[in-house]
N, C-alpha and C positions, 0 to 999 in steps of 0.2 A: 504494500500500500504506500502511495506516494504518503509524502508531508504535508502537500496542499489537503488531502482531500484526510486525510486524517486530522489535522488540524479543522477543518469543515464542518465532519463525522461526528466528532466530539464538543463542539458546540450544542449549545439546547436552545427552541426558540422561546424566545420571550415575547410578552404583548409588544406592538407596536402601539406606541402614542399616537394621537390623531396627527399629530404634522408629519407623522412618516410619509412621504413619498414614495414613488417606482423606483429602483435603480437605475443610475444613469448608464447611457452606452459605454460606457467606459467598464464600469464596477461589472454589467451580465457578463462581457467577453473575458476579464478577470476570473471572476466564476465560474463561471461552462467552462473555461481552462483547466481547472480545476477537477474538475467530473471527471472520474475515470473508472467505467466505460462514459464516455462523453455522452450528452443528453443532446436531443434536440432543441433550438432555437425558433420558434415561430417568426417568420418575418418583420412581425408587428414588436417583437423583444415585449411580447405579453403572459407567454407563457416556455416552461420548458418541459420535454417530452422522450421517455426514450420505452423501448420495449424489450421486454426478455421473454426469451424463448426458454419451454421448460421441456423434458419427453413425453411426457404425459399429464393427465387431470387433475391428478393427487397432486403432482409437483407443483403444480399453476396454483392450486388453491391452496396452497401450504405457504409459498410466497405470498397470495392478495391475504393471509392471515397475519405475516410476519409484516409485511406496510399497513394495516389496520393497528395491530400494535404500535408501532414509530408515529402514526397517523394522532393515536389516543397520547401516548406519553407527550407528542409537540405539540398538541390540539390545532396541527395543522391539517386539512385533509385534502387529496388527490383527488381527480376523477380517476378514474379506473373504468379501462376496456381489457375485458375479461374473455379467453377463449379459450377452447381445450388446449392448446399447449402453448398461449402467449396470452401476456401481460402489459397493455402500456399505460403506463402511469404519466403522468399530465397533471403538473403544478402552476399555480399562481395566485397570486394573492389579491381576494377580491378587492379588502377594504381599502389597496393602491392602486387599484385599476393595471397593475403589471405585477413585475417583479420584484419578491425583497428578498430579504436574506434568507428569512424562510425555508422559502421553494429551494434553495439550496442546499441549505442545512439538511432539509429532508430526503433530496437527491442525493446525497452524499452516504444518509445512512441509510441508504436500501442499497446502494452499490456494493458500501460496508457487506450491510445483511445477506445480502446475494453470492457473494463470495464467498463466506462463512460453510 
């Protein structure tokens, strides 16, 4: 595990105050740097997005247990497109209308958990 994303990993989120904003184009590309396996970028830098493939049902639904988990501990939550052998999880944060640290945070530790 890299440095970045262990140092990431191991952040917790906390509330955001109401002046938080989106992250600027500078801080996502910082970020997604970060991410390893790398996540996807939405054009619009609103949301980020990546998918794991499992071999089967049990596998799939074993991981969307282990991000429900991260989901309840960060009281951050993902959408999630759920299939028999794929998962793609899809963050951002409503109350900034894009990206905060969050989305990251919680990227970081299902890449962790996936690994594991």
């Amino acid at each position: 595990m890299s440095e970045a994303i262990d140092k990431l990993s191991s952040q917790q989120c906390g509330n955001l105050s109401a002046d938080v904003r989106a992250l600027e184009h500078e801080d996502v590309i910082r970020l997604s740097k970060d991410l390893d396996p790398p996540w996807s970028l939405d054009t619009e830098e609103r949301s980020i997005s990546h998918s794991y493939t499992f071999k089967n049902y049990y596998q799939t639904m074993a991981f969307v247990n282990v991000i429900a988990q991260i989901a309840h501990q960060q009281d951050h939550h993902p959408d999630l497109a759920v299939s028999y052998n794929r998962c793609t999880v899809t963050y951002t944060t409503h109350s900034v209308g894009g990206l905060s640290i969050k989305d990251f945070i919680c990227a970081a530790k299902i890449n962790v958990a996936q690994n594991l």
